[in-house]
Each structure stands twice: as C-alpha cells, then as structure tokens.
N, CA, C and O atoms as a GROMACS GRO file, in nm:
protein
  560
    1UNK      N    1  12.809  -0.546  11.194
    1UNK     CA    2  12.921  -0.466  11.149
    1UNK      C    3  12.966  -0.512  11.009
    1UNK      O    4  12.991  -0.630  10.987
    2UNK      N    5  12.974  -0.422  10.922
    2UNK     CA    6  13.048  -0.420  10.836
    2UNK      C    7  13.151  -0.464  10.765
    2UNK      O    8  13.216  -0.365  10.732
    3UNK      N    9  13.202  -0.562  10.723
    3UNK     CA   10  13.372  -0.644  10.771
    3UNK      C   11  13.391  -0.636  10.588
    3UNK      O   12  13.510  -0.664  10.570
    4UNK      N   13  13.330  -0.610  10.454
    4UNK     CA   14  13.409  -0.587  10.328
    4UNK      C   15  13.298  -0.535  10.234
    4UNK      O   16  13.180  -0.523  10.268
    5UNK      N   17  13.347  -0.506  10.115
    5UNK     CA   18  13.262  -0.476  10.005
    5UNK      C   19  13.153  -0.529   9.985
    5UNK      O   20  13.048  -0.467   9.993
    6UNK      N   21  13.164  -0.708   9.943
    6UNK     CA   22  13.084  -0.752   9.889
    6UNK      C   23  12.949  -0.756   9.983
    6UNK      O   24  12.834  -0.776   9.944
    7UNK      N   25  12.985  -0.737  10.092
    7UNK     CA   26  12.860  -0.778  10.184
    7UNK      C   27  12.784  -0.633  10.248
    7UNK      O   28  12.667  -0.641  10.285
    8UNK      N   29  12.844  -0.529  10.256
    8UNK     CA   30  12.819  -0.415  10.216
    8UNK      C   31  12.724  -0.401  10.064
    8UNK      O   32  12.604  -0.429  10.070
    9UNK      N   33  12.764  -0.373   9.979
    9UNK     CA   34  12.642  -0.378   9.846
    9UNK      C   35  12.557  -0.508   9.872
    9UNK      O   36  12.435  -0.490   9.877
   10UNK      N   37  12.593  -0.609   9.884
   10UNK     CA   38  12.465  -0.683   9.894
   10UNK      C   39  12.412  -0.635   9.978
   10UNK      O   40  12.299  -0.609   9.936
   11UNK      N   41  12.424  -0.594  10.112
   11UNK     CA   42  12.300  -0.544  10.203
   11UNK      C   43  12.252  -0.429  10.144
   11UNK      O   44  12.134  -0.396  10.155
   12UNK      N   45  12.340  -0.361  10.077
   12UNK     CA   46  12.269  -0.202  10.030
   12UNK      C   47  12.166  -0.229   9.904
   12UNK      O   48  12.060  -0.167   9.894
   13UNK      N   49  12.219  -0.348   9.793
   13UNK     CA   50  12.109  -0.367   9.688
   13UNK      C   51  12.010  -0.435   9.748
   13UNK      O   52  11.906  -0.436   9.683
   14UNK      N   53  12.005  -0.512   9.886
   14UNK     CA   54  11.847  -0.584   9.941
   14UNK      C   55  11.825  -0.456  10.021
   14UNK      O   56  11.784  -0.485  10.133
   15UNK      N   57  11.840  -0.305   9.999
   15UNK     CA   58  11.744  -0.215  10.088
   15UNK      C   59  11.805  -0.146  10.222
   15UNK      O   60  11.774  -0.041  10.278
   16UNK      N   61  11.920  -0.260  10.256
   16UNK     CA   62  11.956  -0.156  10.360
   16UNK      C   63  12.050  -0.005  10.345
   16UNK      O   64  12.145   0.002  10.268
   17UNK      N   65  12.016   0.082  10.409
   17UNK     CA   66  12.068   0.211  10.433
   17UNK      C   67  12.163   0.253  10.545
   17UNK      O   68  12.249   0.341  10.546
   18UNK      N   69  12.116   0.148  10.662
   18UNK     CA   70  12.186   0.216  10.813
   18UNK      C   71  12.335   0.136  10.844
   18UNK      O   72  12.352   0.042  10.921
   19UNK      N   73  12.413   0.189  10.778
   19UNK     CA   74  12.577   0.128  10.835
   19UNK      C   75  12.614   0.243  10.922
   19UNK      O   76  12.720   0.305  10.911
   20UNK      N   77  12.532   0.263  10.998
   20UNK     CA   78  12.612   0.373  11.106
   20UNK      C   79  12.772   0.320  11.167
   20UNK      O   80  12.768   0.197  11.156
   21UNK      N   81  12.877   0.349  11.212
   21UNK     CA   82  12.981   0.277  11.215
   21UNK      C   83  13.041   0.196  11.176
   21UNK      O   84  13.128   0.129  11.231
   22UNK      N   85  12.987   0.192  11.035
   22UNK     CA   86  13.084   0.080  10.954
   22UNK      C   87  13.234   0.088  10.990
   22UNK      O   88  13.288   0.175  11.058
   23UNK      N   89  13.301  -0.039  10.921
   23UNK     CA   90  13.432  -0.039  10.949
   23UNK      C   91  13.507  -0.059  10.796
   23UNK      O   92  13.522  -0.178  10.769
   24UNK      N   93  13.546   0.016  10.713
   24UNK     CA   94  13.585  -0.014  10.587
   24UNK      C   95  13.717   0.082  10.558
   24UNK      O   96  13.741   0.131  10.448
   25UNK      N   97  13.769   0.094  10.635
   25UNK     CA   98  13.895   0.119  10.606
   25UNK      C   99  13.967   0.056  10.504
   25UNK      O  100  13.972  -0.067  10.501
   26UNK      N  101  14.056   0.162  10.374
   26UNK     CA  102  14.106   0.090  10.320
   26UNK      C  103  14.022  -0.016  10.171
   26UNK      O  104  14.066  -0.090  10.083
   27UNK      N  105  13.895   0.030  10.207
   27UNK     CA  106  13.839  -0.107  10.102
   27UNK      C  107  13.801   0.013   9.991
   27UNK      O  108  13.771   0.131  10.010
   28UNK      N  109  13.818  -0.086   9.834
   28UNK     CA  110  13.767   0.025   9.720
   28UNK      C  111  13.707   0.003   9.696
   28UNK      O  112  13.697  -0.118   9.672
   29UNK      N  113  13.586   0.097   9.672
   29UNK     CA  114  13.486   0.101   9.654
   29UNK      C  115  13.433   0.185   9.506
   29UNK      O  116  13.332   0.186   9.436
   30UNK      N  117  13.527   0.233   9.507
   30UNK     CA  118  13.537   0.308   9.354
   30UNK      C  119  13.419   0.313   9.229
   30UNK      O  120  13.415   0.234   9.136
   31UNK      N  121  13.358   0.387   9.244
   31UNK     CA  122  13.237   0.422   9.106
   31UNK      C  123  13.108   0.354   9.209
   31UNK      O  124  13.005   0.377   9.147
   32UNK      N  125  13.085   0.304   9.298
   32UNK     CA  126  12.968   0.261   9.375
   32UNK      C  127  12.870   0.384   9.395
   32UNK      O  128  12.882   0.506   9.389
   33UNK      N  129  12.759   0.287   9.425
   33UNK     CA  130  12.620   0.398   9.414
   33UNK      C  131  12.580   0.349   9.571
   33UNK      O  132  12.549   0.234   9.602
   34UNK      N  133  12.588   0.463   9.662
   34UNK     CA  134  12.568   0.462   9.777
   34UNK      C  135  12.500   0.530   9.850
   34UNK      O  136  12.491   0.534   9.973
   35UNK      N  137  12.425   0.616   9.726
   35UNK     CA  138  12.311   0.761   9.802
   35UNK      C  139  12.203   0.713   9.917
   35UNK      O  140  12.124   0.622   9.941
   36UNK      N  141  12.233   0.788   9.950
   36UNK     CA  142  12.126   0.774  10.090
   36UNK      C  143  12.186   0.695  10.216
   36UNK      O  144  12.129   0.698  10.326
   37UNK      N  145  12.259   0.650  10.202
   37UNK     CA  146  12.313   0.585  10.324
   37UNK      C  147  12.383   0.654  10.442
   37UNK      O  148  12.448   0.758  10.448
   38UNK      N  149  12.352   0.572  10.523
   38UNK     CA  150  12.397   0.613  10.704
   38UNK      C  151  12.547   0.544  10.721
   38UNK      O  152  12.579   0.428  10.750
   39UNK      N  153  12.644   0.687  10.685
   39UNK     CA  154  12.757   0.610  10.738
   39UNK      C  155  12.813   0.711  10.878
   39UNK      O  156  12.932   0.731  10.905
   40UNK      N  157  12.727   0.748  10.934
   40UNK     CA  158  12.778   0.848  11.071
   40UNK      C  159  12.868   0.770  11.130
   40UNK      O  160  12.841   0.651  11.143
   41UNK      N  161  12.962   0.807  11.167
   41UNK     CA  162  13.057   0.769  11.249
   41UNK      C  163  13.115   0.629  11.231
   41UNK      O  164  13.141   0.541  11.313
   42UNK      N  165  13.128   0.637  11.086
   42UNK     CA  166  13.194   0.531  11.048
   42UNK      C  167  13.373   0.534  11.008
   42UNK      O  168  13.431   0.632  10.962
   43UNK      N  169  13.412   0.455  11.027
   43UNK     CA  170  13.598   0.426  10.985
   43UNK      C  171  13.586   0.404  10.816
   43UNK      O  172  13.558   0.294  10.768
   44UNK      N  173  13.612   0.521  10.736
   44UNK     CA  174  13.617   0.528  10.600
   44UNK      C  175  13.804   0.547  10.593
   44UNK      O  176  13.843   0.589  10.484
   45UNK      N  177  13.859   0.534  10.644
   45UNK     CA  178  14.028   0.601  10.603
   45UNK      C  179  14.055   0.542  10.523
   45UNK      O  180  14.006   0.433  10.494
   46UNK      N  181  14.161   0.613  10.455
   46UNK     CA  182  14.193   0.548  10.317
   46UNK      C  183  14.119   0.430  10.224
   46UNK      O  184  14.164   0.343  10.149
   47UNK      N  185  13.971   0.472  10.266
   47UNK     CA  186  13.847   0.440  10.133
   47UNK      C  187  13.909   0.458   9.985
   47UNK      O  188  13.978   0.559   9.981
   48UNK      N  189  13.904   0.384   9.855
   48UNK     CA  190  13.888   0.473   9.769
   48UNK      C  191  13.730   0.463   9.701
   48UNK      O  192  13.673   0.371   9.643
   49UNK      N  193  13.685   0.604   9.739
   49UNK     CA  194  13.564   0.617   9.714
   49UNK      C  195  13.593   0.716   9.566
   49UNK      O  196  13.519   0.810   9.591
   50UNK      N  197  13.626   0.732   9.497
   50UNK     CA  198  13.662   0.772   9.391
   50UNK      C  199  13.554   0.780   9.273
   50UNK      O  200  13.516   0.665   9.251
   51UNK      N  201  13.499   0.860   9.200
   51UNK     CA  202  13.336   0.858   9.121
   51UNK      C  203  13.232   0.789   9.189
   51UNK      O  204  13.143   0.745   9.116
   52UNK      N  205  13.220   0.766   9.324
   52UNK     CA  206  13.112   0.711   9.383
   52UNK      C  207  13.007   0.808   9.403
   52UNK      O  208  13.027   0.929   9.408
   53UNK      N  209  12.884   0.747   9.416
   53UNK     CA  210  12.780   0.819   9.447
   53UNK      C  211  12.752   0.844   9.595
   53UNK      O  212  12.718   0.746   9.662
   54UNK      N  213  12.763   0.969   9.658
   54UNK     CA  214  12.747   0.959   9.829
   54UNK      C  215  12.637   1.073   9.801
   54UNK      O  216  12.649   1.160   9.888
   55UNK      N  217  12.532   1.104   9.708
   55UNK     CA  218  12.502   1.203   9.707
   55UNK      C  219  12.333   1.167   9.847
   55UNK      O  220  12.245   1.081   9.836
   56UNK      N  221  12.348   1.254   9.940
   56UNK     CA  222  12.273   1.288  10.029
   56UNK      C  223  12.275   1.201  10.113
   56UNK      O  224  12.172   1.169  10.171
   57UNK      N  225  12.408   1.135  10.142
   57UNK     CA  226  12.509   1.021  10.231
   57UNK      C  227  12.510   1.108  10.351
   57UNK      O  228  12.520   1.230  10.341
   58UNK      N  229  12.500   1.051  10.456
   58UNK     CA  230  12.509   1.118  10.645
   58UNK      C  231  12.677   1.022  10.614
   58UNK      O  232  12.711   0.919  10.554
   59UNK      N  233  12.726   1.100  10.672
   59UNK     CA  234  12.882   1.057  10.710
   59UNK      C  235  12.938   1.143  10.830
   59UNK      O  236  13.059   1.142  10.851
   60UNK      N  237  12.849   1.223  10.915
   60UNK     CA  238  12.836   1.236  11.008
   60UNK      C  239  12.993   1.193  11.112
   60UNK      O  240  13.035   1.079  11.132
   61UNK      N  241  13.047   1.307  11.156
   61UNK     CA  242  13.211   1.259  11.221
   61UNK      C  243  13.199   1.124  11.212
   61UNK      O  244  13.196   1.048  11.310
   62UNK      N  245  13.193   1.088  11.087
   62UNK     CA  246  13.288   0.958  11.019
   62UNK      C  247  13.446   0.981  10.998
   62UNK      O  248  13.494   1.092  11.020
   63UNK      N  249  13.528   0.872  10.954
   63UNK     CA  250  13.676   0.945  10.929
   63UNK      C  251  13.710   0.914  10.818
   63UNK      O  252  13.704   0.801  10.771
   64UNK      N  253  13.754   1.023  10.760
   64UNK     CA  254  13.778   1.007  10.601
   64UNK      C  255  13.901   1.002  10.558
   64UNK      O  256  13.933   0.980  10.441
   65UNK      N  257  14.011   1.034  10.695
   65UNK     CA  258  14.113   1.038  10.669
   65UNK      C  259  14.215   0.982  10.549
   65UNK      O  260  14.226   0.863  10.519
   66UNK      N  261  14.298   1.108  10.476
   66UNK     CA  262  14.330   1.025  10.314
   66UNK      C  263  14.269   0.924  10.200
   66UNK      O  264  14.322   0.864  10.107
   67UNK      N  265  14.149   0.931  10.242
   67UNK     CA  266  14.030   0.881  10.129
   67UNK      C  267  14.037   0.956  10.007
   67UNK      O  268  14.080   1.071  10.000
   68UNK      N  269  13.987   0.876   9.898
   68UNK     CA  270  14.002   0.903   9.747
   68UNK      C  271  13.820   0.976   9.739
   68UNK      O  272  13.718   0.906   9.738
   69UNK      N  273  13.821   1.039   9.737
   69UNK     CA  274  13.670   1.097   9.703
   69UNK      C  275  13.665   1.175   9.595
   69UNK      O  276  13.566   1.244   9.572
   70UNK      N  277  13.778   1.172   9.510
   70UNK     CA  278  13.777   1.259   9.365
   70UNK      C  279  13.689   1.174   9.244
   70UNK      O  280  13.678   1.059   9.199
   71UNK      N  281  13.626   1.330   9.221
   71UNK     CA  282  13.496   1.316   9.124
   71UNK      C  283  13.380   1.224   9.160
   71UNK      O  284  13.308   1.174   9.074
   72UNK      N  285  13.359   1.195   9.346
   72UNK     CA  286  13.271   1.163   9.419
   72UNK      C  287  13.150   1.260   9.338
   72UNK      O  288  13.164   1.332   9.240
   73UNK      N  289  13.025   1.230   9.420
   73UNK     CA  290  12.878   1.301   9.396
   73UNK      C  291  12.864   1.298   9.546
   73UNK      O  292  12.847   1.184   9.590
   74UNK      N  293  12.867   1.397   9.641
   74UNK     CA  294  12.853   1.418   9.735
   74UNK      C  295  12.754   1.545   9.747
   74UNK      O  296  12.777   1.629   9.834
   75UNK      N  297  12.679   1.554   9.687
   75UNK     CA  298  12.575   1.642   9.648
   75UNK      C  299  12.486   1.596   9.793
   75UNK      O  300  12.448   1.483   9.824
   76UNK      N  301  12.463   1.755   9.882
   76UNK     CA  302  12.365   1.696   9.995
   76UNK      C  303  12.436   1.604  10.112
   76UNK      O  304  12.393   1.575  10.223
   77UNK      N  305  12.531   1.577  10.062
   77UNK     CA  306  12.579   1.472  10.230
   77UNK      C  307  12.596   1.544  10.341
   77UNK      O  308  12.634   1.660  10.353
   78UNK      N  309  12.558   1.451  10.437
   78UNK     CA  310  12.599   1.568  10.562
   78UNK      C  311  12.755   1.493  10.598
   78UNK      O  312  12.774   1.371  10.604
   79UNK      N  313  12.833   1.573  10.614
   79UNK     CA  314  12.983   1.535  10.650
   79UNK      C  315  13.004   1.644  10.770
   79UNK      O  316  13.119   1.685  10.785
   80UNK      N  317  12.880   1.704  10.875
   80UNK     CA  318  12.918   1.760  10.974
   80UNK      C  319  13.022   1.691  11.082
   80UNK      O  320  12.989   1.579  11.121
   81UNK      N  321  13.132   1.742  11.128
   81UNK     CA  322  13.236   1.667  11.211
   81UNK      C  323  13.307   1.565  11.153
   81UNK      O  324  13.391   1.500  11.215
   82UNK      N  325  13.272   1.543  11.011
   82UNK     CA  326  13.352   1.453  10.979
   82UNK      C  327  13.551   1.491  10.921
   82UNK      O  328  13.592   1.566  10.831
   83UNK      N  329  13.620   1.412  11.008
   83UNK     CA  330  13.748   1.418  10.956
   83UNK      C  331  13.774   1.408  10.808
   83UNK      O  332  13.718   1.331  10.730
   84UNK      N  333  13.840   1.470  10.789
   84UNK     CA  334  13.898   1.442  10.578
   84UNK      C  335  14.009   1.489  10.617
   84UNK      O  336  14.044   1.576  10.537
   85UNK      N  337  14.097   1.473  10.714
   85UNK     CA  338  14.260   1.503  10.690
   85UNK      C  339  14.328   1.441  10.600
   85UNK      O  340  14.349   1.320  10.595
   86UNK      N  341  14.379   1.557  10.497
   86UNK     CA  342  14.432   1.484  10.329
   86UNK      C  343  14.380   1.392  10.306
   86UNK      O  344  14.434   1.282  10.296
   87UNK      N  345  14.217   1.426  10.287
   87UNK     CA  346  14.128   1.359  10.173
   87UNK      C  347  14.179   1.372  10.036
   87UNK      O  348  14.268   1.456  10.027
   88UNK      N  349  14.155   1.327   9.954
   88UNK     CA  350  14.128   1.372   9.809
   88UNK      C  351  13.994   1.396   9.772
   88UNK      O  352  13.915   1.302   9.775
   89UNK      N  353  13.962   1.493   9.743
   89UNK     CA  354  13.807   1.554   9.657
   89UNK      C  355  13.847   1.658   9.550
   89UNK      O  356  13.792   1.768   9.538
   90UNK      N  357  13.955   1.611   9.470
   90UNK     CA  358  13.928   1.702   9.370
   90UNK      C  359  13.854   1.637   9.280
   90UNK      O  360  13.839   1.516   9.259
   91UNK      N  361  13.795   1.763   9.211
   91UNK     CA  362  13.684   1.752   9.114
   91UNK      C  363  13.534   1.743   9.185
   91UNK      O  364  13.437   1.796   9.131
   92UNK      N  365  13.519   1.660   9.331
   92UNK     CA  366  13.401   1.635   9.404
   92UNK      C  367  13.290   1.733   9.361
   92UNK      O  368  13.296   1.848   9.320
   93UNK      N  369  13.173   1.638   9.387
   93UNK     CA  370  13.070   1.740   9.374
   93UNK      C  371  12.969   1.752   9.542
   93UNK      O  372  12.881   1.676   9.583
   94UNK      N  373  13.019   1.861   9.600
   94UNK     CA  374  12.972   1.883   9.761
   94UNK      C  375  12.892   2.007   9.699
   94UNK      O  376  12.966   2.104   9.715
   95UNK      N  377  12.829   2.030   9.666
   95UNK     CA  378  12.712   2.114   9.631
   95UNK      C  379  12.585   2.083   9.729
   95UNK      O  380  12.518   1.981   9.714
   96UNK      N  381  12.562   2.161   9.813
   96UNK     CA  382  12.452   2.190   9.930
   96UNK      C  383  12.527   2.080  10.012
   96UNK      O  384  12.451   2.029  10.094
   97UNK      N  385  12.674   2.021  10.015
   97UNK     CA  386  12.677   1.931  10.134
   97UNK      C  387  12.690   2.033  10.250
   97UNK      O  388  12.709   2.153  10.234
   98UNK      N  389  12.675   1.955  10.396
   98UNK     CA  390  12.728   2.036  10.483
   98UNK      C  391  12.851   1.966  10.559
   98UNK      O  392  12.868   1.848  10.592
   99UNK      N  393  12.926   2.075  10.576
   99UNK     CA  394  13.034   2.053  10.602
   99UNK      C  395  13.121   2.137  10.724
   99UNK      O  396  13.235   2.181  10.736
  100UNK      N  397  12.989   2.131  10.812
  100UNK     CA  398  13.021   2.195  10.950
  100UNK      C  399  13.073   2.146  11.046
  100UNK      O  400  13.029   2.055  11.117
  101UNK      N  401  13.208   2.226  11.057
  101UNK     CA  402  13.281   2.201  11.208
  101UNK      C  403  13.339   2.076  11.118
  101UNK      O  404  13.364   1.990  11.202
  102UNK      N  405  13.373   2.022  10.985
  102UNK     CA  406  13.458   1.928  10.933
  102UNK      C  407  13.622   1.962  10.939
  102UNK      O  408  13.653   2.082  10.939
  103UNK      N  409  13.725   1.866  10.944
  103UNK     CA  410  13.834   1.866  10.921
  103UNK      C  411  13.861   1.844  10.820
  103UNK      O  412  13.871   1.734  10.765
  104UNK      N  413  13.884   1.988  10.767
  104UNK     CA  414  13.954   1.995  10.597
  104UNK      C  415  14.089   2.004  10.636
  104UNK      O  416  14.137   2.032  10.527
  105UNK      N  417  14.141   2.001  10.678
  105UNK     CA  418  14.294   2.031  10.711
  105UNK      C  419  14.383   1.894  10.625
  105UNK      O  420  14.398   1.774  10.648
  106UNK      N  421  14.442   2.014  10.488
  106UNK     CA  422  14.513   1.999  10.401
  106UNK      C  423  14.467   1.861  10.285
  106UNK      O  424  14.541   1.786  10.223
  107UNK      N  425  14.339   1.867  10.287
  107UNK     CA  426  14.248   1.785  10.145
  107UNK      C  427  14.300   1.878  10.048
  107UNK      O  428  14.346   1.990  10.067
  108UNK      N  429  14.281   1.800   9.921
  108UNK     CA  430  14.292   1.853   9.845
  108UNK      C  431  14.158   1.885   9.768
  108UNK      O  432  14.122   1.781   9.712
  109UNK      N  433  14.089   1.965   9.748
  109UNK     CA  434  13.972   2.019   9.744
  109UNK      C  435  13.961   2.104   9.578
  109UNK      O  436  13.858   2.169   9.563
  110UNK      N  437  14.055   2.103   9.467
  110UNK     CA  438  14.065   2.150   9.391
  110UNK      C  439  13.996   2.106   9.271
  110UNK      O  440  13.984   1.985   9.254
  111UNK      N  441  13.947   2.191   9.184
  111UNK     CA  442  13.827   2.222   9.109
  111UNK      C  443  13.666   2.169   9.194
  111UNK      O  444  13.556   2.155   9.141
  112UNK      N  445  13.700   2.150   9.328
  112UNK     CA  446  13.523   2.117   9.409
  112UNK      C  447  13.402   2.204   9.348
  112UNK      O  448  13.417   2.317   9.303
  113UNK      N  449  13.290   2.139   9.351
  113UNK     CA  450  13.207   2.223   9.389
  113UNK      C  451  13.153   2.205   9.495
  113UNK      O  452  13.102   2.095   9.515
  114UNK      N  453  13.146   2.333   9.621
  114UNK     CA  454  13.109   2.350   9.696
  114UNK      C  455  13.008   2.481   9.666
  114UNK      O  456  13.051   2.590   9.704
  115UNK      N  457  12.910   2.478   9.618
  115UNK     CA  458  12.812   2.579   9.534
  115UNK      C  459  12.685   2.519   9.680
  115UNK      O  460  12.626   2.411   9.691
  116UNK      N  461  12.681   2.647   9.777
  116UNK     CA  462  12.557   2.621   9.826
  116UNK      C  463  12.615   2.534   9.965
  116UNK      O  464  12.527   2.496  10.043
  117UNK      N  465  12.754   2.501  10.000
  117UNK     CA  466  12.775   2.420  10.086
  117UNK      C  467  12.748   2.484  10.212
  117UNK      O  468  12.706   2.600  10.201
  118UNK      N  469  12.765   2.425  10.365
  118UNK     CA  470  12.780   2.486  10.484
  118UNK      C  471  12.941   2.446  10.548
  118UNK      O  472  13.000   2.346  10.587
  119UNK      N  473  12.966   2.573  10.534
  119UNK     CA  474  13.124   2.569  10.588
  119UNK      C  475  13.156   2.628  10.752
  119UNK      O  476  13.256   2.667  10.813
  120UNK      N  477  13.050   2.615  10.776
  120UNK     CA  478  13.060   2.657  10.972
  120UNK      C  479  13.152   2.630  10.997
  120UNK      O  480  13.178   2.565  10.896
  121UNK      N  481  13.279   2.621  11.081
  121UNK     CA  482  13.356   2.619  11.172
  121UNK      C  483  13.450   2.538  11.070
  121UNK      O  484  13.560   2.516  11.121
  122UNK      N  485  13.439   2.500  10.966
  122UNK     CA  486  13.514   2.372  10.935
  122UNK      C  487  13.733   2.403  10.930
  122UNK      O  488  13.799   2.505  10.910
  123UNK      N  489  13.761   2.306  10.950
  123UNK     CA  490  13.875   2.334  10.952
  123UNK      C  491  13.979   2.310  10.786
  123UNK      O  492  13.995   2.202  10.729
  124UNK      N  493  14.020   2.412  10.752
  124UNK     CA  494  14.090   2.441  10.587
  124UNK      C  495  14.224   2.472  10.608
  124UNK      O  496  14.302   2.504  10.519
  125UNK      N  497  14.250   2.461  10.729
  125UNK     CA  498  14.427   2.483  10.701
  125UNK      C  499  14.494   2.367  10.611
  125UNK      O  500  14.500   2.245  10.623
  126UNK      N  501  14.547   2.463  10.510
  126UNK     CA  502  14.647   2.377  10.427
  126UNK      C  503  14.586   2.330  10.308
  126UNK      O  504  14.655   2.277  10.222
  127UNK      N  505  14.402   2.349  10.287
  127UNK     CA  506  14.369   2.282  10.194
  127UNK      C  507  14.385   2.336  10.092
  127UNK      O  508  14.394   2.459  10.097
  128UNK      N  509  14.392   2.292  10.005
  128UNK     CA  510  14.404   2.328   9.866
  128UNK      C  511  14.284   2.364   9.767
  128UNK      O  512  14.220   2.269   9.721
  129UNK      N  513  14.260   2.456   9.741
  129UNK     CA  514  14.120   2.537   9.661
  129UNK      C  515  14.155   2.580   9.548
  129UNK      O  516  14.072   2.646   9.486
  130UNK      N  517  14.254   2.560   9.503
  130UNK     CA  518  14.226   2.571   9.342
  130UNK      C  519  14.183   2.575   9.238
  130UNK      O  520  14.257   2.504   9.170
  131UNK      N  521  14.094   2.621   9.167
  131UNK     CA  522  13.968   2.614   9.047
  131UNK      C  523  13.851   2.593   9.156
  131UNK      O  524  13.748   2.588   9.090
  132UNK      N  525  13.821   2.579   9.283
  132UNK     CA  526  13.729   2.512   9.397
  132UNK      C  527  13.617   2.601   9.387
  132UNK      O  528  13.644   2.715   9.427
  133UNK      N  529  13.463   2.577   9.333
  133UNK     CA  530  13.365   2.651   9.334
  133UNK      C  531  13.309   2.686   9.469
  133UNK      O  532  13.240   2.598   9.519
  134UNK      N  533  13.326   2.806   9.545
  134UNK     CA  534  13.289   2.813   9.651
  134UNK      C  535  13.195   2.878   9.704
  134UNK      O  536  13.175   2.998   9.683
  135UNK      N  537  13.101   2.781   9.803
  135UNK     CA  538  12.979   2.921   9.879
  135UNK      C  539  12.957   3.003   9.795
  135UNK      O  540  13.063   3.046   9.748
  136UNK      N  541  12.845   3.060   9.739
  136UNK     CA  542  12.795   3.230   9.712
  136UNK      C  543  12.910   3.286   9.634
  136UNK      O  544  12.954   3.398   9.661
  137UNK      N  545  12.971   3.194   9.519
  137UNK     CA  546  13.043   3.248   9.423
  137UNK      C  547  12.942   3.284   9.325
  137UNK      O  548  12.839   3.218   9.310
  138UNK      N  549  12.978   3.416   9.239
  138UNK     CA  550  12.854   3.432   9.165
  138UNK      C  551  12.965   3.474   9.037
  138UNK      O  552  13.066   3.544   9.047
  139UNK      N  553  12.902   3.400   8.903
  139UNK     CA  554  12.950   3.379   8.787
  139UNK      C  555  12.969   3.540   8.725
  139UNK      O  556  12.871   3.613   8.708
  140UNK      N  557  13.118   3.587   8.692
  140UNK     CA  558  13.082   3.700   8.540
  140UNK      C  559  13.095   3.715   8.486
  140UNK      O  560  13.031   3.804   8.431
   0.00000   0.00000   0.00000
C-alpha cells in the first residue's frame, strides 16, 4: 500500500504501474507524470493533482472527491465509476477519457476538453460547463 509521494514516484520511476487502491488522500502531487498507471479504486480525495499527467490512467471508481485536477492531461483515462464530487478539472484535458456512470455532481468542469469522451450514465448535476468542449461538438 501506498502510504506518500516519495515512495509512490520512486516505485513509478523503477517501472511500477499497478497502485490499484492506493491510499493518497490529500497528498500533492502537482505537475507529476503518471500515465499509464493503475489507480482503480483508489482513495485520491482532495489529491492536488493539478497539471499532472494521468493521460491513459485507469482510475476506475477511485474517489476523487474535491481533488485539484485543473489543467490535468487526462487524455484516455478510464474514470468509469469514479467519484469527482466537486472535483476541480477546469481547463482538464479528458479527451477520449471515459467517464461512464462517473460522479460529476457539481465539479467544476469549465473550459474541459471532453472532445471524444464517454459520458454514459455519468452523473452532472450541478456541474459547471462553461467554455467545456463537449462530446461531438463540431467547430463553426
């Protein structure tokens, strides 16, 4: 298990990928390069993951609850079932993430790109979409 930063990136720069259930609540992580990693069903709340790289990250009903994910690279992650109740992702880049059956309920999601995302079932009450590039928006 997982118990802080530093030991987290050191396992991730010697190769490892699989933190399935990490426990990092709370820890900043801010501008980190974390693509490819297994965080399914991990305790992310109040992360600040903030310009980090999660691009094609499993976060899989992980909980994101009030996490900093603005101007993240979440390009490709799967965040199916994952909680984000009042996340922050503005600016994020969720382009082809999927984001099925997720709890958006009241993130702030403004200027996102979600270009190409999967929004199945997900839950958006309250979120905020403002400037938010969405699904099968087409430029004119």
């Amino acid at each position: 298990m997982i118990v802080n930063k530093d030991e987290l990136l050191e396992r991730y720069a010697a190769g490892e990928r699989d933190f399935k259930g990490a426990d990092l609540i709370g820890t900043d992580l801010k501008g980190v390069n974390l693509s490819l990693a297994n965080f399914q069903e991990g305790s992310l709340s109040e992360t600040d993951l903030s310009g980090a790289n999660l691009s094609q990250t499993s976060l899989m009903e992980a909980t994101l609850g009030t996490a900093n994910l603005s101007g993240a690279n979440l390009s490709g992650a799967n965040l199916s079932g994952a909680n984000l109740f009042r996340a922050n992702l503005k600016g994020a880049n969720l382009s082809g993430a999927n984001l099925k059956m997720a709890d958006l309920t009241e993130a702030d999601l403004s200027g996102a790109n979600l270009d190409g995302a999967n929004l199945w079932g997900a839950y958006l009450i309250g979120a905020k979409l403002e400037g938010t590039k969405l699904p099968n928006n087409t430029d004119s």
